[in-house]
C-alpha positions, 0 to 999 in steps of 0.5 A, a space after each residue: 500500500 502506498 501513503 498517497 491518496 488515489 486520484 478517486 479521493 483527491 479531487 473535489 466531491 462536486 456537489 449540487 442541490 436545487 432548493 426545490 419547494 414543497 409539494 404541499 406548496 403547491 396546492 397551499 398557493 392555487 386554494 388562497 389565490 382560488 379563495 382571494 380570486 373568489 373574495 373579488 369575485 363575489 357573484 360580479 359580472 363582467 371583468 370581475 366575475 373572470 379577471 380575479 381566477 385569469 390573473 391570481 391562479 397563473 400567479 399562484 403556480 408562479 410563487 412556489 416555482 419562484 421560492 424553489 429557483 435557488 441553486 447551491 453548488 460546489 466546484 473545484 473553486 468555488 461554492 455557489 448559491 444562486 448568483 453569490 461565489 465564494 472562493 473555496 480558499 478564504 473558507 476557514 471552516 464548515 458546520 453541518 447544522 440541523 433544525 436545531 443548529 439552524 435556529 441557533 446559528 439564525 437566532 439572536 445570536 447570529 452576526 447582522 453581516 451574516 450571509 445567510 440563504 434560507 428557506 423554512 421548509 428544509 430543516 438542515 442548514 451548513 455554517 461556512 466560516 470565512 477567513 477573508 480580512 478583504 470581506 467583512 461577512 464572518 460566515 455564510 449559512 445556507 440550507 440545504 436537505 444534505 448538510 453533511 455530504 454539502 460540508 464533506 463536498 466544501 471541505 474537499 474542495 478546499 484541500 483539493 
């Protein structure tokens, strides 16, 4: 046996997850813009007896794809969520966080110039620690359904 690491382990774990919103989100939003529609609606003729159904329930569908666009993903230089990069070198260190975590990390506690994208319906988060004197943000918190395989994805990226 050799002590060095085999190609397979030495390059970066790519890693990417959209932060897709739930199924239950879906019919949630179609019954209230129904609902609202039909508060509008209320026995009118005319305009108001279709443009309420026409516009808000179109819309309804809209939202939960709209909250579910956010993307996160690691590269072999950077860490990616929707359009924010952070370069893999000034990361100091990550934290798996569960709900529990998360509420802490996000609580009162938590720094004002945090970077934080999070979404309530997914209960897992990672804390990214920055090591950037450039850049006044101290960490990043960022949900995600994996937080152990996005922390192990991070941090081999950042040995790699």
């Amino acid at each position: 046996m050799t002590s060095e690491p085999s190609a397979r382990t030495a390059r970066p774990t790519p890693y990417a997850e959209k932060l897709r919103a739930p199924w239950w989100m879906w019919p949630s939003a179609v019954g209230v813009s129904a609902l609202l529609a039909a508060e509008i609606w209320m026995g009118s003729d005319g305009l108001r007896a279709w443009m309420p159904f026409a516009v808000l329930l179109p819309l309804s569908a809209l939202l939960p794809w709209w909250l579910g666009r956010i993307r996160v993903a690691v590269t072999a230089t950077e860490f990616q969520v929707d359009d924010a990069r952070l370069p893999v070198a000034v990361i100091s260190d990550v934290v798996a966080l569960d709900a529990d975590g998360k509420r802490e990390a996000l609580g009162v506690g938590s720094h004002p110039l945090a970077f934080v994208v999070q979404r309530p319906w997914i209960k897992g988060a990672v804390q990214v620690v920055l090591d950037d004197p450039a850049d006044p943000t101290p960490f990043w918190v960022v949900s995600t359904r994996h937080p152990v395989e996005l922390a192990t994805a991070l941090l081999a990226a950042k040995r790699g």
